[in-house]
Structures are given as C-alpha cells and as structure tokens.
N, C-alpha and C positions, 0 to 999 in steps of 0.2 A: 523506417522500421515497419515491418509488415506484421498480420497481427496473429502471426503463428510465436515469433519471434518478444512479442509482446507479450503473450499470453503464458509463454515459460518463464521468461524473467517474473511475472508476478508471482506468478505459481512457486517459482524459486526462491523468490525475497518473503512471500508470505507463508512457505509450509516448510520454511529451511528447519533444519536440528543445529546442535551443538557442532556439528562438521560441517558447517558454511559459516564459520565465526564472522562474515561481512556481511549476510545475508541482513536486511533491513529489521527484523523482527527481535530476529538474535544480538543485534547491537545494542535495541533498544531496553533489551531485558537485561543488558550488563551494563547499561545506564553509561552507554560511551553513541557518539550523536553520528547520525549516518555518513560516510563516507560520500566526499565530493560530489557531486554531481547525482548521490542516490536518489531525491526526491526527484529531480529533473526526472530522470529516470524512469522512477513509478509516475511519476504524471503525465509523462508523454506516454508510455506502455498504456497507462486507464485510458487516455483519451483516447488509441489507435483501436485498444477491445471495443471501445463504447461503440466508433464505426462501425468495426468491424461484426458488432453483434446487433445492431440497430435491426427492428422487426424480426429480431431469430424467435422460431416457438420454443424450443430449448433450448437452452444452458449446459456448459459442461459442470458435472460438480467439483471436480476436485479445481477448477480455474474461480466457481462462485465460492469452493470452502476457504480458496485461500485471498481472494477478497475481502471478505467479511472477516479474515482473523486481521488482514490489515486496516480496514477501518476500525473494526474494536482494539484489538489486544495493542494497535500501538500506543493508541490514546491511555488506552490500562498501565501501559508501559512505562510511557510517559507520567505518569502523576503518581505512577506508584513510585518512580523512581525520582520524583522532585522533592516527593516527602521525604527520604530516603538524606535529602542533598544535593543532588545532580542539577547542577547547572547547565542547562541545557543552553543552543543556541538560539540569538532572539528571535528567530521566524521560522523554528519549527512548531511552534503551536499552532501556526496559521497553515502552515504546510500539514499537519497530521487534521484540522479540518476540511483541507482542499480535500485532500485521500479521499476521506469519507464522505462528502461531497461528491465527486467521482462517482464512487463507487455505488453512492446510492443511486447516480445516473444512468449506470447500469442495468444496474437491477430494475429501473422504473423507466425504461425504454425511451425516459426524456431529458436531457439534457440540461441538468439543472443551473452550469455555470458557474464560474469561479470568480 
C-alpha cells in the first residue's frame, strides 16, 4: 500500500456520512462492529501515513481532521453504544486504543508503538 492510497482510505473511513454505511465511523455509530479485516486496514493505512509523513513540516488538514475523528469519535462510539447494549467484539477495545495510539504517532512525529 502506498501512502497516497492510505491516506484516502482513512480520510474515507474517518469523514464518511450516512452514504458509505461500511465506512468504519458510520458502523460504529449504528453500533454494528467493523467489517472484516477493517481495523487491519486502518492500521496498516496509520502505519504507512506515519512513514510516509515522518519529518513533514505540514499536514494535510482534511487527512489530520479525519484522523482525530477516528481516534476520538470511535472510542465516543464505542461506549456510547455499550451503554446503549452493544455487545461489541472482544478485541476491539484494544484495537480502537492501537487507532489512537497510531494516530497520536503521527501527529507527534514519533513512533509511539503498539
């Protein structure tokens, strides 16, 4: 995966609407648990950005706005919709800290590790 390639998938799973019902954000907020292979996904995508941005003096914003909705709003997602009932499966709470994790990697130009 190259990280142009990476960079729309996240943009895509983290700024989706109601018209990408698979989008990672949108699933989370109908309290149904991501589709196969989607966290593999976002976490190989985080890591190839984190390369592929290593020592950048800028940012794109609309690739950091939709980073940061996925390390907040899934976690928001998430416990809003445990309280709710949603039986979530047992290793994505560990997976929506990797995200965030990640993503603070990013943002902090070091490589905090999973």
């Amino acid at each position: 995966m190259d990280y142009e390639t990476a960079s729309n998938f996240l943009i895509r799973q983290g700024l989706a609407s109601e018209d990408d019902p698979n989008a990672f954000l949108v699933r989370l907020s109908q309290g149904k648990p991501p589709v196969p292979g989607q966290v593999t996904s976002l976490l190989l995508s985080l890591k190839v950005v984190f390369e592929g941005l290593k020592g950048a003096e800028t940012l794109d914003r609309q690739l950091i706005y939709a980073l940061y909705l996925l390390a907040s709003e899934s976690r928001q997602q998430f416990e809003t919709q445990r309280r709710l009932g949603v039986v979530w499966p047992p290793l994505l709470d560990e997976d929506l800290t990797r995200i965030a994790t990640t993503v603070k990697s990013i943002l902090a130009d070091d490589w905090q590790g999973l």
